[in-house]
N, C-alpha and C positions, 0 to 999 in steps of 0.2 A: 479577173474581171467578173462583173455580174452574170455576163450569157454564161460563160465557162460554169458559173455559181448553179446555174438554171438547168445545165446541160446536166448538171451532176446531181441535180435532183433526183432523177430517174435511175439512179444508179442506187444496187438496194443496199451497199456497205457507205456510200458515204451520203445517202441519201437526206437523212436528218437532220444531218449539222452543214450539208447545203442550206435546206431549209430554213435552218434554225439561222444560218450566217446572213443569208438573207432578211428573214425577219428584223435580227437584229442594228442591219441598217436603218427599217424604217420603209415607211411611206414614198417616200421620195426613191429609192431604191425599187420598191416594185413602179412605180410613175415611170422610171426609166426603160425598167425592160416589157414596160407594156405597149412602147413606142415601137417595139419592133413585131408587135404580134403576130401581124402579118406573115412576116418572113417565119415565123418560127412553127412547126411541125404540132399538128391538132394535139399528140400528146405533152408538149411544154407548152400548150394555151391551157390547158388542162392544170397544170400547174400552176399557171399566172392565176386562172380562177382563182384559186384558193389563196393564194398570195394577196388577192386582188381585196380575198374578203376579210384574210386576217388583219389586211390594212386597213382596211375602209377607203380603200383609193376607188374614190369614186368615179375618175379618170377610166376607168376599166368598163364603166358604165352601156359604153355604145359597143366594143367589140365582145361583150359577155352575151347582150339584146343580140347580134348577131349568131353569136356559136349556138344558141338556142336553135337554131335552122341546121346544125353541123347533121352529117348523115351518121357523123362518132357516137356511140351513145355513151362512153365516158365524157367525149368531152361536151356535151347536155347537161348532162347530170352533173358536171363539176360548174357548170355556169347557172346553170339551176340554183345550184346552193346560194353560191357567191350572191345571185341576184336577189333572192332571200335575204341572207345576212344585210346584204348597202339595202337593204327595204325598198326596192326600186319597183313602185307602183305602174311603172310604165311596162313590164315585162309581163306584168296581170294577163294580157291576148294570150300573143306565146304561151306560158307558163300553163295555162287555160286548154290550149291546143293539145300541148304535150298532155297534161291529165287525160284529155278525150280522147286523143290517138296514140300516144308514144308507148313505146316497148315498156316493159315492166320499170327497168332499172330506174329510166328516165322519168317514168311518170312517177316514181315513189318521191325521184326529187323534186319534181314539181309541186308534189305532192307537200312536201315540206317547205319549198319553196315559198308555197300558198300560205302556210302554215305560220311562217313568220311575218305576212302581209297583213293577212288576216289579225295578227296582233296589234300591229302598225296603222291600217286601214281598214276597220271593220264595215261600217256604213257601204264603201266600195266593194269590198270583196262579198258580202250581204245581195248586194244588186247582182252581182255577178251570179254568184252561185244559186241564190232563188230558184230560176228555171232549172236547174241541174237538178231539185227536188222534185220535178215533172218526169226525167226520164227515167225512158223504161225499163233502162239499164239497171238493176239493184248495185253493178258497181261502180257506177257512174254516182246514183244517190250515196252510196255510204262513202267514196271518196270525198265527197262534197261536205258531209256532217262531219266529218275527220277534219276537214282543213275548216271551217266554218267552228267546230270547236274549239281552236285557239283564238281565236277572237272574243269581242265584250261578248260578257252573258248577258248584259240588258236589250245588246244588238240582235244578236241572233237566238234568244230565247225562241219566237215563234217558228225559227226552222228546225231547233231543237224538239222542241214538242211535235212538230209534223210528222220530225221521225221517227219518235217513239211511237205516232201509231200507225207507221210504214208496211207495208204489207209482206217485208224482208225482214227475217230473225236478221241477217248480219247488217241492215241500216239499224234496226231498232237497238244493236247492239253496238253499234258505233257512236249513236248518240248516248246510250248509258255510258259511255267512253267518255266521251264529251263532257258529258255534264261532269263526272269524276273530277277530270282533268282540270275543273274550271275554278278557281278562286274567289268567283261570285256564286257559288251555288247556295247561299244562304238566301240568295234573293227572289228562290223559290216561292 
């Protein structure tokens, strides 16, 4: 059965070709076992995440926005990603939160989280992160040019340039990241 499939994810000799057995069902197959999330123990939510994003089962959408609040920080950081991947513009708070306050691990996925938003919804995530160029935090700003660097470079050119004349060697050095990283930098 599919839980038995999920249970054995966690196991590290047949862990794979759980996964893999899974996948290979399809969408419809994680849809099924994400009806039980509830019931099932913070580390197989943790699984579903990933499941959730290899599918694109957008159904996973409201209890991923949840585990974002989990006190787990694997299972954060696996619903981080997940919410990244489905591009779920509604996790932006959240996702937000975690950068400002959460533990390392969590915030890198937020961090990336952002990252693929910010591809997806520049203009939004633009608005958002602006003020984050105000704080006082130097790593508050350079997380901010990190994930504001995957987005348009037409968008977020003038918070690029902010940071390069930031009063922090690693903001000024995150936007030359940025810009690297950017496929518009011709439009210098």
């Amino acid at each position: 059965s599919l839980v038995r499939l999920l249970h054995w994810v966690a196991d590290e000799e047949l862990g794979r070709e759980a996964v893999g057995a899974i996948l290979a069902q399809g969408r419809p197959a994680v849809v099924s076992l994400l009806r039980d999330w509830s019931k099932q123990p913070e580390r197989m939510q943790a699984y579903l995440c990933y499941l959730a994003a290899e599918t694109g089962a957008e159904e996973a959408i409201e209890p991923l926005l949840g585990a974002l609040e989990s006190a787990n920080q694997e299972l954060v950081l696996a619903s981080a990603h997940a919410l990244g991947r489905l591009k779920v513009v509604t996790a932006l708070p959240a996702l937000m939160r975690i950068l400002r306050e959460g533990e390392d691990e969590p915030r890198r996925g937020a961090q990336e989280a952002l990252g693929a938003l910010a591809e997806a919804y520049p203009e939004e995530l633009l608005a958002v992160f602006s003020p984050l160029m105000e704080d006082p935090a130097a790593e508050t700003r350079m997380a901010a040019i990190a994930v504001l660097g995957k987005g348009n470079f037409r968008v977020i050119r003038p918070m690029v340039f902010l940071a390069l004349k930031d009063g922090s060697s690693e903001v000024r050095q995150a936007a030359v990241a940025a810009l690297g990283r950017n496929p518009d930098i011709e439009q210098l």
